[in-house]
C-alpha positions as CSV (number, residue, x, y, z in Angstrom):
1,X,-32.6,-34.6,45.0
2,X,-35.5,-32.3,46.3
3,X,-34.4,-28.6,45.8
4,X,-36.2,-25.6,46.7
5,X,-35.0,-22.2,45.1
6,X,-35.4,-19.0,46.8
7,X,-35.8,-16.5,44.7
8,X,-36.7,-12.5,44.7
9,X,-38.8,-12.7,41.2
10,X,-40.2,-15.2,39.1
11,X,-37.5,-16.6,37.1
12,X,-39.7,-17.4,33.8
13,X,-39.4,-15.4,31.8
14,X,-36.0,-14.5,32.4
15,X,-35.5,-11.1,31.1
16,X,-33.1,-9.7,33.1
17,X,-29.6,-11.3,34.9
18,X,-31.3,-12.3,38.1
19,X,-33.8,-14.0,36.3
20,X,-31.4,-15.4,33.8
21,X,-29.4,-17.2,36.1
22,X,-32.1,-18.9,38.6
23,X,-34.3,-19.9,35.0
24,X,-30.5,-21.7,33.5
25,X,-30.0,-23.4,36.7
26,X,-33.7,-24.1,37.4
27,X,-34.5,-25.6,34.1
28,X,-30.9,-27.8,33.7
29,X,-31.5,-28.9,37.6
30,X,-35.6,-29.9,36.9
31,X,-34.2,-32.7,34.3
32,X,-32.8,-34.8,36.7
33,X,-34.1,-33.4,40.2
34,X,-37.0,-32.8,41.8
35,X,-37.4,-29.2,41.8
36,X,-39.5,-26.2,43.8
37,X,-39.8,-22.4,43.9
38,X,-40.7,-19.8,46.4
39,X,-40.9,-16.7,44.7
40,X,-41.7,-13.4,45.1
41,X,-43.3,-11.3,42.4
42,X,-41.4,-9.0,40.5
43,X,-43.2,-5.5,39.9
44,X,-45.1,-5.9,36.7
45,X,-44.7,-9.8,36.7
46,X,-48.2,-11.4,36.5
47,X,-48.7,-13.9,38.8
48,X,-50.8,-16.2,35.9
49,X,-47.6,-18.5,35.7
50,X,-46.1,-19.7,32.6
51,X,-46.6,-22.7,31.1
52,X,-43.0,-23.7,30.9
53,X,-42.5,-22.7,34.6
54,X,-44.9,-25.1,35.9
55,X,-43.9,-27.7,34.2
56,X,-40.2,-27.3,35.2
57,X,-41.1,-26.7,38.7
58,X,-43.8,-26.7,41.6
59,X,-44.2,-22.8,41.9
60,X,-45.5,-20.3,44.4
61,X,-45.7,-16.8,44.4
62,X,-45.7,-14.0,47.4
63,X,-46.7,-10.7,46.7
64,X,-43.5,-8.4,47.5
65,X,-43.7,-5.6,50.5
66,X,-44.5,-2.2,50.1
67,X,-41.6,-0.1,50.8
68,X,-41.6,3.7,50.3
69,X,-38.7,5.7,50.3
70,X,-39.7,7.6,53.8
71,X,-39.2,4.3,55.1
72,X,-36.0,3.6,53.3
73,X,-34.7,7.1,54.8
74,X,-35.9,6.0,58.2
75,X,-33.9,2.5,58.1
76,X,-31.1,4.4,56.3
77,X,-30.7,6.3,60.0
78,X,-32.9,3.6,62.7
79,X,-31.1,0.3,61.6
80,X,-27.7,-0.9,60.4
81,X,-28.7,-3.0,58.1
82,X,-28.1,-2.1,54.1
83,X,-31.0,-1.6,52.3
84,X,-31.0,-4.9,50.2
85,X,-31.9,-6.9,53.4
86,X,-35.0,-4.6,53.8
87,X,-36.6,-4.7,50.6
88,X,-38.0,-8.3,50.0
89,X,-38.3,-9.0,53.8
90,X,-41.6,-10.0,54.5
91,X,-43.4,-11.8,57.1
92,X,-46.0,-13.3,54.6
93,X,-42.9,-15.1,52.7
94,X,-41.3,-16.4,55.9
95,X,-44.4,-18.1,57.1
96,X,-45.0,-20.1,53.7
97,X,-41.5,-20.5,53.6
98,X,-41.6,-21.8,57.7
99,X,-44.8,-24.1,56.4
100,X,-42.8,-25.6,53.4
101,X,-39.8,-26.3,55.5
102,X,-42.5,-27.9,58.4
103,X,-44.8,-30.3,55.6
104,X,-42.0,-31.2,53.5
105,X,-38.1,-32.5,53.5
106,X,-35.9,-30.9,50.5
107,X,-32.2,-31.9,50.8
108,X,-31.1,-28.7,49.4
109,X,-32.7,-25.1,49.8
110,X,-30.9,-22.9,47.5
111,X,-30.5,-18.9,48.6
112,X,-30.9,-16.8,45.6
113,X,-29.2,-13.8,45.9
114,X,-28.9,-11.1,49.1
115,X,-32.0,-10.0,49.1
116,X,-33.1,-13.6,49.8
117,X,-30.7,-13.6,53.0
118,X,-32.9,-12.7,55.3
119,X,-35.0,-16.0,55.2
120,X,-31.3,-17.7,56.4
121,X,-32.9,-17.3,59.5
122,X,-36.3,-19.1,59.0
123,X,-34.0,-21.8,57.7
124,X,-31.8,-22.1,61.1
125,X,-34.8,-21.7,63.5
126,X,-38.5,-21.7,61.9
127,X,-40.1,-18.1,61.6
128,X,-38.8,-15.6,63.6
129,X,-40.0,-11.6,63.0
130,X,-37.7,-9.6,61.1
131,X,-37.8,-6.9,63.9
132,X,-35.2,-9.7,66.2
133,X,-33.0,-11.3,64.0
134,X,-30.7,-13.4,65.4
135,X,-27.5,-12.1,66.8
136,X,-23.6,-13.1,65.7
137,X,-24.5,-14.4,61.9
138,X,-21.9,-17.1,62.3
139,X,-21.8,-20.4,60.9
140,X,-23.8,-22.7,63.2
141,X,-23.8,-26.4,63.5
142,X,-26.3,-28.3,60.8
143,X,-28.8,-30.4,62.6
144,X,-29.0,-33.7,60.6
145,X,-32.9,-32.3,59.8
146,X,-31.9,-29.3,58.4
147,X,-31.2,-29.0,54.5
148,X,-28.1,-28.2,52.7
149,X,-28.0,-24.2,52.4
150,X,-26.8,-22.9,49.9
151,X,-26.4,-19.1,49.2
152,X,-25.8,-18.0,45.5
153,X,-24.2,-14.2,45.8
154,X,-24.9,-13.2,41.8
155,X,-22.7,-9.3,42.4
156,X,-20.1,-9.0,45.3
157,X,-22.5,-6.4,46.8
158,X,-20.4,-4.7,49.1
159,X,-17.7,-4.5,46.2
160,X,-20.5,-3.1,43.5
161,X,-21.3,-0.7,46.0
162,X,-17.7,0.6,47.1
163,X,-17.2,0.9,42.9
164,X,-20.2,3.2,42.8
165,X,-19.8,5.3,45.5
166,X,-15.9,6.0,44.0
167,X,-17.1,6.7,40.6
168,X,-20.0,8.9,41.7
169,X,-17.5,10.9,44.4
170,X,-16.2,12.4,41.0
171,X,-18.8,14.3,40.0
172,X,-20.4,17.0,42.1
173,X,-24.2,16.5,41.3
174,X,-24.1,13.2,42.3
175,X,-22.8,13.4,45.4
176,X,-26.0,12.5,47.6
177,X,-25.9,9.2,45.6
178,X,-21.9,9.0,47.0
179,X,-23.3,8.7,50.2
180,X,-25.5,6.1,50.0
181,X,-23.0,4.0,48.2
182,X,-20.5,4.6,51.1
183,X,-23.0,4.1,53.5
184,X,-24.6,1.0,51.7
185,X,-20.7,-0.7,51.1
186,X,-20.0,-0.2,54.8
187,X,-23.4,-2.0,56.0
188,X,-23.0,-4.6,52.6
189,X,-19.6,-5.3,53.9
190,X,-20.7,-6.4,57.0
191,X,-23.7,-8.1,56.2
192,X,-22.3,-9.7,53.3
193,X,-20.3,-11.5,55.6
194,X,-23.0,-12.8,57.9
195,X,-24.6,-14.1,55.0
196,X,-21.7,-16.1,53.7
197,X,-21.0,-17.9,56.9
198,X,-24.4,-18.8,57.7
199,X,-24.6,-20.9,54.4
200,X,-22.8,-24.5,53.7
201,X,-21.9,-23.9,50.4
202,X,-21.7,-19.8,48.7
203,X,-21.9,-19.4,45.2
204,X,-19.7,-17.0,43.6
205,X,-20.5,-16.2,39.4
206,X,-16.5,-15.4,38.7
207,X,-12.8,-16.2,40.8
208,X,-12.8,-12.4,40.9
209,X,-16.2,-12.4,43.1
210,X,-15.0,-15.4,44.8
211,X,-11.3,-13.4,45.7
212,X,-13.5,-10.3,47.0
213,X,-15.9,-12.4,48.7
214,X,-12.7,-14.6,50.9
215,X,-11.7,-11.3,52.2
216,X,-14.4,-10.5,54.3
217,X,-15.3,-13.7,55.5
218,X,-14.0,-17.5,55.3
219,X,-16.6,-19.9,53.5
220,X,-16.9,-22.5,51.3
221,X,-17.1,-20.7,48.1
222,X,-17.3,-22.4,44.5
223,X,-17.4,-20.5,41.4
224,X,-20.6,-21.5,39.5
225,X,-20.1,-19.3,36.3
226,X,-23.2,-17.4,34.7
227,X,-24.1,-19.0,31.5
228,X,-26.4,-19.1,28.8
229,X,-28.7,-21.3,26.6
230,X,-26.4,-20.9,23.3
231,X,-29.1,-22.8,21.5
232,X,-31.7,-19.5,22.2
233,X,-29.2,-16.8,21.6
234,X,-27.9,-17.4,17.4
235,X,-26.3,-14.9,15.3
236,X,-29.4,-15.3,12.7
237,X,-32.0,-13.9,14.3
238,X,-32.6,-9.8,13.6
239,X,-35.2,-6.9,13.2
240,X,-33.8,-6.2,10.1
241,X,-34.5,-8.2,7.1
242,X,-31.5,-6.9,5.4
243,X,-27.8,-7.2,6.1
244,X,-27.0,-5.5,9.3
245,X,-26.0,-2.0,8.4
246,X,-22.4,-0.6,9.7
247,X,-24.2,2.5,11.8
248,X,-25.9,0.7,14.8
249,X,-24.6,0.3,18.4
250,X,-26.2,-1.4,20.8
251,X,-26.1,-1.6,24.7
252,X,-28.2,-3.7,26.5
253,X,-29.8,-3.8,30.1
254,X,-32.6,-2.6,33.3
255,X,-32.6,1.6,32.3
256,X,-33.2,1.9,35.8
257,X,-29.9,-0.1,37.1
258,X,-27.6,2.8,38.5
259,X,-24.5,1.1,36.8
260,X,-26.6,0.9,33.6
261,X,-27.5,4.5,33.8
262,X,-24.3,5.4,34.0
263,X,-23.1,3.2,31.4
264,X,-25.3,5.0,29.1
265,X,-24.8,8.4,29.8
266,X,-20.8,8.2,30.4
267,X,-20.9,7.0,26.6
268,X,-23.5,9.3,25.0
269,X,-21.6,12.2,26.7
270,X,-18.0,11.3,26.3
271,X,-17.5,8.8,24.0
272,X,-20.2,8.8,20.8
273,X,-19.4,12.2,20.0
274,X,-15.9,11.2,19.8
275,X,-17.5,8.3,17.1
276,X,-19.5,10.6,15.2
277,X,-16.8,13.2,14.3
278,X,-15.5,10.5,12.4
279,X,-18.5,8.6,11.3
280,X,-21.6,11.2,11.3
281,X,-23.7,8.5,11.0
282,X,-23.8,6.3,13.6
283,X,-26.7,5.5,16.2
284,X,-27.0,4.2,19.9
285,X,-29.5,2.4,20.8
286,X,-29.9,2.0,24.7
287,X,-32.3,-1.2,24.7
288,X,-33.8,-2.1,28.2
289,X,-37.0,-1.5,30.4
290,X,-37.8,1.7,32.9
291,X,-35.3,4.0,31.7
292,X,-34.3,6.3,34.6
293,X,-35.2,10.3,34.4
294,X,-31.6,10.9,34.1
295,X,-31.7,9.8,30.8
296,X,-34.3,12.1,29.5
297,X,-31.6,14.4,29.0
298,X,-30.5,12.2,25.9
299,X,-33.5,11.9,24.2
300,X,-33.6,15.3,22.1
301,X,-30.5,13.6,20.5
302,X,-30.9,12.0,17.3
303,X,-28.5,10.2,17.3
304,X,-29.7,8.2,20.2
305,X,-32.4,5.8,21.2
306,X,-34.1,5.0,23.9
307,X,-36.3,2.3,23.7
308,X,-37.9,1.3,26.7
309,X,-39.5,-2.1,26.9
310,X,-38.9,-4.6,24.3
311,X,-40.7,-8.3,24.6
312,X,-37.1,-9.6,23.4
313,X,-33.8,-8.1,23.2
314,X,-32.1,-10.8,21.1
315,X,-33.1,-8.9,17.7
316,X,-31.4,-5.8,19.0
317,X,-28.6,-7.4,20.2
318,X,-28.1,-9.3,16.1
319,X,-28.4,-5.5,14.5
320,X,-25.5,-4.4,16.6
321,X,-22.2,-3.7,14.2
322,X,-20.9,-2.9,17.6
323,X,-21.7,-4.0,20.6
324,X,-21.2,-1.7,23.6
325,X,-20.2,-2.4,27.2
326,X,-19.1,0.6,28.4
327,X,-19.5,-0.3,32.9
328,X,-17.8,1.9,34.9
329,X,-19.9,0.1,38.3
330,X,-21.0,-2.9,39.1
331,X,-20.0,-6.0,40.7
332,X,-20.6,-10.2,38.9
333,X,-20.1,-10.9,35.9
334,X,-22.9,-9.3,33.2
335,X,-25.5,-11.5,31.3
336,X,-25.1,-9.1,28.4
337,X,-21.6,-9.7,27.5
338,X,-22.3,-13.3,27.2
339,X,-25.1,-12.6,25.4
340,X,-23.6,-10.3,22.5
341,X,-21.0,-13.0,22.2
342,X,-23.1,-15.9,22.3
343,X,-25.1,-13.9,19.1
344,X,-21.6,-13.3,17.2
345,X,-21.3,-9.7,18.2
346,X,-18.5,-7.6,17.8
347,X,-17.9,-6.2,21.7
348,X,-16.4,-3.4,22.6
349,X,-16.1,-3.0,26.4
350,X,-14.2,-1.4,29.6
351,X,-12.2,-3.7,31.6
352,X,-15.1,-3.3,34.3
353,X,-17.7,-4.4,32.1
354,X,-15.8,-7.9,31.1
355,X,-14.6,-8.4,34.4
356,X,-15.0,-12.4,35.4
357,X,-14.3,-13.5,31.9
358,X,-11.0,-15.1,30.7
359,X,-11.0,-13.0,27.3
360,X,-7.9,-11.6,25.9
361,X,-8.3,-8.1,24.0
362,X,-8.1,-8.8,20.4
363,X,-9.1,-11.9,20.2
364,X,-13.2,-12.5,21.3
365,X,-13.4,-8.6,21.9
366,X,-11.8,-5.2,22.7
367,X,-11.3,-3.6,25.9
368,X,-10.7,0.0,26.8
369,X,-11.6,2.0,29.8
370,X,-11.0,5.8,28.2
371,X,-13.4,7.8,25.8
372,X,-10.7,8.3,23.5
373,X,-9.7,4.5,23.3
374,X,-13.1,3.3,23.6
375,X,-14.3,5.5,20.5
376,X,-11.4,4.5,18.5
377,X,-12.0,0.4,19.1
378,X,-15.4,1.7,17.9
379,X,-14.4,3.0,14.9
380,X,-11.9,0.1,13.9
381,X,-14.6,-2.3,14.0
382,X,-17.1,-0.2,12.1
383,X,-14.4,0.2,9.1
384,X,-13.5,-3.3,9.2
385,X,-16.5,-6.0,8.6
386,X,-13.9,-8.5,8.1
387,X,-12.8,-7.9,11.9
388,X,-16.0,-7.7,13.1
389,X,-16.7,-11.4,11.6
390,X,-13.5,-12.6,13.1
391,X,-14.1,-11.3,16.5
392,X,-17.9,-12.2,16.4
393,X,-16.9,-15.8,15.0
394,X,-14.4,-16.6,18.1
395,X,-16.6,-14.7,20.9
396,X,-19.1,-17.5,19.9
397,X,-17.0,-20.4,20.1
398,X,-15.6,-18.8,23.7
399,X,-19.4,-19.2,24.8
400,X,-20.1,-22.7,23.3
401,X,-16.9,-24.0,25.0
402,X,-17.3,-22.2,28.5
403,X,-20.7,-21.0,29.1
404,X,-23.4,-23.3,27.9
405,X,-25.8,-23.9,31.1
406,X,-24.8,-27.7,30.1
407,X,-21.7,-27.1,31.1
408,X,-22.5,-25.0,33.9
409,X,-25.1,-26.8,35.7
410,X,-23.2,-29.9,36.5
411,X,-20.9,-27.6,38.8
412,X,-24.0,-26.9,40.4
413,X,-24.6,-30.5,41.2
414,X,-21.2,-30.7,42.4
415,X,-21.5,-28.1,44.8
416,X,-24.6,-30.0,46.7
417,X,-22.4,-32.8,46.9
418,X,-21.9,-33.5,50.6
419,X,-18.2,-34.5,50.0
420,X,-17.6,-31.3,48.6
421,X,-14.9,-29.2,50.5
């Protein structure tokens, strides 16, 4: 088949979930398909592209728009339309995306992510402006010319959003961000919905996304798991060139991700001090790019460690004792939790945070959603190396059995399938 991914950064190299997900289904699809990308760049992406990009796939990439916060706040009260439909729209990436769509047949164009869901419309009709979308959103007939759409929805947005705007209503300070979220999971909602319709086939990463997603709308919705190359991500490979010491926890993630902010601070705050009463010297290290101002507050703590950009989190992730997944937001199914496991990691994370995955507590990791219980699964693991190999040992084999992208992208495949229900 001819394929041609949409997608709001360049996916190689994939450092981050976005760009995990479109570079695993990319680069299993280009083996047997015929594969393009229309990409915008990421900021700080170069757009010199990778070697093993291009020779994956036929690749082109559109500067992103400018968007300031004054205009934010103006669309926030002149529009109803959530802010994630603003940001990449771009009049520049509908017209290359309008001439691709003119010069050339693909049988599949593949939506990634809502962001992307604004170019739905230069799909249906050629390259109208943003300023007169069309109205309705609801599925419309395919013309025998047009493509298979398909529209891969990586978080529940609407659902991510309604999480953060609950968690945030509880403290008073962050009140202002409340109010987005409400207002952003009431447009999302809606919006969300419009999206799903329009396409032929929706993409959902877990049954749990899938369940929030047939609520709002009716669509064909197929559950096309995240995965991960479990050939990349091995328990060997480490910073440290001794064994890995018992005081190191690790967390993993964009600083600048709201859920990922929180993450961090709820556990610095309320649950490591908990862990160092009992074990004085342990350290957190918060591993991930652009950490937000709000944690600047944590970095007078020795105990803690932010490190800002790393070229390669996977050494980080082996000098873990513990592995920390302490969500309280967010919406999917996370990258990170598949990729402590995949490395042999003992895990330690809320509910939240392993949401989408069949594990069962005790067995490939431990769950617990309070400071008091999360410090204490801590602390079991730290005292017990012979757990920590157990549960490292069967988190692996969880991710070699479910999770490999060769498992994952033949569901993909499936999914274009015209028979497909």
């Amino acid at each position: 088949m001819r394929l041609l991914f949409l997608t709001p950064q360049l996916p190689y190299p994939p450092q981050k979930g976005t760009a995990l997900r479109n570079w695993g289904l990319i680069s299993g699809l280009a083996e047997r398909h015929e594969v393009a990308v229309l990409s915008f760049l990421d900021p700080g992406q170069s757009p010199d592209l990778d070697d093993l990009l291009t020779a994956a796939c036929r690749v082109e990439a559109v500067e992103p728009p400018v968007r300031t916060l004054r205009a934010r706040l103006r669309d926030m009260f002149l529009t109803s339309k959530p802010d994630m439909a603003l940001r990449l729209a771009s009049d520049a990436y509908a017209r290359r995306l309008a001439d691709w769509l003119a010069r050339e047949h693909f049988d599949v164009v593949h939506v990634e992510g809502i962001e992307m869901a604004p170019y739905l419309d230069v799909i249906e009709m050629g390259s109208p402006p943003f300023s007169s979308p069309p109205s309705g959103g609801g599925q419309r007939g395919r013309e025998s010319s047009r493509p298979l759409v398909v529209f891969d929805d990586h978080n529940c947005e609407y659902l991510l959003q309604k999480r953060a705007f609950l968690t945030d209503l509880r403290i008073l300070a962050r009140w202002p961000g409340a109010a987005y979220s409400f207002i952003q999971w009431r447009r999302l909602r809606r919006y969300e919905a419009q999206a799903i319709r329009r396409a032929d086939r929706v993409l959902a990463v877990s049954e749990a996304d899938a369940a929030a997603l047939r609520e709002i709308a009716t669509a064909r919705i197929i559950v096309v798991p995240n995965g991960i190359d479990t050939r990349a991500y091995q328990p060997q490979i480490s910073n440290l060139k001794s064994q890995v010491p018992d005081d190191i926890l690790v967390f993993t993630g964009t600083m600048d991700f709201r859920p990922n902010v929180d993450a961090v601070l709820w556990f610095a705050r309320e649950v490591l001090p908990l862990i160092r009463a009992q074990m004085g010297g342990v350290r957190f290290l918060a591993v991930g790019q652009r950490p937000h101002r709000r944690l600047d507050v944590l970095r007078g703590d020795p105990a803690m460690t932010l490190t800002g950009f790393v070229d390669d989190p996977r050494p980080y992730i082996a000098d873990a004792a513990v592995y920390v997944v302490p969500l309280r937001m967010g919406g999917g199914t996370r990258f990170k939790v598949l990729e402590a496991l995949a490395m042999g990691r003992a895990v330690v994370s809320t509910t939240l945070g392993a949401e989408g995955f069949p594990v069962t507590h005790g067995q490939e990791l431990l769950l617990a959603d309070e400071p008091g219980e999360f410090a204490q699964a801590v602390v079991s693991l730290l005292n017990a190396p012979e757990k920590r190999e157990a549960l490292g040992q069967a988190g692996r084999a969880f991710v070699e059995a479910r999770y490999d992208w060769r498992i994952i992208v033949p569901l993909v495949e499936a999914a274009y399938e015209p028979s497909n229900p």
